[in-house]
C-alpha positions as CSV (number, residue, x, y, z in Angstrom):
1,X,-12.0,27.2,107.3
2,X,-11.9,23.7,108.0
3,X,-15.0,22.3,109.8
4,X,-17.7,24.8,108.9
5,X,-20.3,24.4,107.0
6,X,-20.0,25.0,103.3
7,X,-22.6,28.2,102.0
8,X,-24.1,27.5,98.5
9,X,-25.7,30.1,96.4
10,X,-28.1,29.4,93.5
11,X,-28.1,32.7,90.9
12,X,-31.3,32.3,89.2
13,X,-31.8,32.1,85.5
14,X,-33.2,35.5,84.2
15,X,-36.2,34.4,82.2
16,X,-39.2,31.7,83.2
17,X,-37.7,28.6,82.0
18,X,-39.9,25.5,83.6
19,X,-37.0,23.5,83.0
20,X,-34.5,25.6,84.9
21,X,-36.4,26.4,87.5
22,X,-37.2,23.2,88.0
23,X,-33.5,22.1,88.5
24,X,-32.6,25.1,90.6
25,X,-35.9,24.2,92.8
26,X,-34.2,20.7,93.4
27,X,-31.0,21.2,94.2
28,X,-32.3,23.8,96.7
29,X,-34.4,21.2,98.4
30,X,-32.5,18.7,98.2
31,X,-29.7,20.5,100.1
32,X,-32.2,22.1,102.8
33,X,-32.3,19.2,105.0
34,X,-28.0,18.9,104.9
35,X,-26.0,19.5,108.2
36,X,-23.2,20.8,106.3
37,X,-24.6,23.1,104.1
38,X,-26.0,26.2,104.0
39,X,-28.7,27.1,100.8
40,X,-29.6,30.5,99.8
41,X,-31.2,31.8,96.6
42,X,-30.1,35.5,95.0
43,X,-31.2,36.4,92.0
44,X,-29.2,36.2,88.3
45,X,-25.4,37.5,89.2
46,X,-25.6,40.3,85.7
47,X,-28.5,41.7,88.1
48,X,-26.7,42.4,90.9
49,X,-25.7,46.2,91.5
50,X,-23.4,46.8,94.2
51,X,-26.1,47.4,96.9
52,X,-27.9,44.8,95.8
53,X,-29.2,42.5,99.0
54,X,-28.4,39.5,97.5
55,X,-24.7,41.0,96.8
56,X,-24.5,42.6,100.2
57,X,-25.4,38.4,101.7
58,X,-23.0,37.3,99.3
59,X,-20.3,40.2,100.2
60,X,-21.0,38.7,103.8
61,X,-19.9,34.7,103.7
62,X,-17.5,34.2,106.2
63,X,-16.1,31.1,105.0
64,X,-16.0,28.9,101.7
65,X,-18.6,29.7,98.9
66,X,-20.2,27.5,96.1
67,X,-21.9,29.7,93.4
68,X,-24.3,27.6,91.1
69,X,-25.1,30.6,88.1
70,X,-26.3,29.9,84.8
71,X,-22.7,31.6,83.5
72,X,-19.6,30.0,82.6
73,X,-17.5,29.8,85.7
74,X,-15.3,31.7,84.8
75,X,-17.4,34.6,83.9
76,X,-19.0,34.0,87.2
77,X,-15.7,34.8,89.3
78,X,-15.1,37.8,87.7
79,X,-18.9,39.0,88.2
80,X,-18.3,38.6,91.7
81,X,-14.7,39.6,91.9
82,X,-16.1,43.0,90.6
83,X,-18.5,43.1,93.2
84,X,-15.9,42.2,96.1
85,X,-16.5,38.7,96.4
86,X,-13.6,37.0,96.4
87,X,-12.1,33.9,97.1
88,X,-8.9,31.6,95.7
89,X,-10.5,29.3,93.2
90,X,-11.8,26.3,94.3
91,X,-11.6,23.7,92.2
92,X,-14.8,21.7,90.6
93,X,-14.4,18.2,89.7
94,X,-17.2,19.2,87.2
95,X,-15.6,21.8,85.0
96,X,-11.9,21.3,85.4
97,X,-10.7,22.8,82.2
98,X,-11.9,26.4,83.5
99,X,-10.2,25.8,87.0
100,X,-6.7,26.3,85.3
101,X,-6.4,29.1,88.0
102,X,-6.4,27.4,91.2
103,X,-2.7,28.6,91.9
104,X,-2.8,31.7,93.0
105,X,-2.1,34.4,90.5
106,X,1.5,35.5,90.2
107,X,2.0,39.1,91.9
108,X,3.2,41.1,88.3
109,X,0.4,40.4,86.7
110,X,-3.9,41.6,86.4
111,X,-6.1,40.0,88.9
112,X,-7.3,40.3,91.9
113,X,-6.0,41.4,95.4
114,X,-7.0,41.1,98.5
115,X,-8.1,37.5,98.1
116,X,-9.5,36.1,101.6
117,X,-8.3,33.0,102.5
118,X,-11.0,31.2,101.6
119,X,-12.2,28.9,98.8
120,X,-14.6,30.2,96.4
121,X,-16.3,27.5,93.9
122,X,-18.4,28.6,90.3
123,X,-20.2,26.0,88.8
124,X,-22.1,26.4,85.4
125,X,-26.0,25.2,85.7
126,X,-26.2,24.7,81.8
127,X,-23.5,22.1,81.4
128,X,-25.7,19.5,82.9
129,X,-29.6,18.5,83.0
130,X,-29.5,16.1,86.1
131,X,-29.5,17.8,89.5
132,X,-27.8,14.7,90.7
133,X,-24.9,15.5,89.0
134,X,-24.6,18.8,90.7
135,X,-25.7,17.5,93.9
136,X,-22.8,15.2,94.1
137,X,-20.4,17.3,93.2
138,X,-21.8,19.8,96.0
139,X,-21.6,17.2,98.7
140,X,-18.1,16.3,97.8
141,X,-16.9,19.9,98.1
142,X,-18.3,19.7,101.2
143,X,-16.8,16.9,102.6
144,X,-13.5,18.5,101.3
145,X,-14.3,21.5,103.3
146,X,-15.0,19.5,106.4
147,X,-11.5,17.6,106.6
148,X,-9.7,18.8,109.3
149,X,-5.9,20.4,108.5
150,X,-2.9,21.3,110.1
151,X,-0.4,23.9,109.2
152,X,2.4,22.2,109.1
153,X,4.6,25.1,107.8
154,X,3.6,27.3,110.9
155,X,5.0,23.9,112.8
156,X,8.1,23.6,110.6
157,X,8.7,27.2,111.0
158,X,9.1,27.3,114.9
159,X,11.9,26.9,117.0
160,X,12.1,23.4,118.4
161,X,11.7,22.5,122.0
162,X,13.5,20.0,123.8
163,X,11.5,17.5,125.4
164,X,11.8,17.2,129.0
């Protein structure tokens, strides 16, 4: 995953709020003009059915995912869990008390299978007013998306060559 861009959804509030809108209109623009993001707009996740075209985009993200909803994150990941999005939790610097589940589940237990290897972020619209704040945050998962790794198990687990 490391070194594409990072795609960010906005789920738009359900009623006509001017003061909503307005903060889900500037983090959209705001984030048009970024290299290393990608911005799409789908409308409030409780009113997506399955066949839905902005669950069928959402269904098809290739790589990490950053849902912006007006839900609490958690809520959020299980809204798209049940509509096969999925994703290990990624882990907000803005709501850390609801990313307790950032290790992935243990095997004996309910959750979710089939989790892609992929990072999928939830972060809650209503817990703050500024679309600074989310706009930060946003950048910083996506500089955090665009460090290049190594997977140093695969090299720890393979037979060593003598140098010649």
């Amino acid at each position: 995953m490391a070194g594409k861009k990072l795609t960010v959804v906005i789920s738009q509030q359900q009623g006509k709020n001017p003061v909503q809108r307005h903060l889900e209109e500037e983090i959209a623009v705001q984030l048009l003009g970024d290299p290393d993001i990608d911005v799409s707009l789908v409308p409030h996740l409780y009113d997506l059915s399955r066949d839905h075209t902005g669950t069928l985009f959402l269904q098809s993200v290739p790589g990490n995912l950053l849902v912006l909803s007006w839900l609490f994150s958690r809520a959020a990941r299980w809204i798209l869990d049940r509509n096969g999005i999925k994703g290990q939790a990624g882990v907000s610097l803005l709501n850390p008390e609801e990313e307790d589940t950032a290790e992935p589940p243990a095997t004996n237990g309910i959750g979710s299978w089939d989790v892609p290897q992929r990072k999928l972020y939830c972060i809650d619209l209503r817990d703050h007013q500024q679309a600074k704040t989310y706009l930060d945050e946003i950048r910083r998962i996506a500089r955090e998306n665009t460090v290049q790794t190594f997977d140093l198990l695969g090299l720890i687990q393979s037979s060593p060559q003598r140098a010649k």
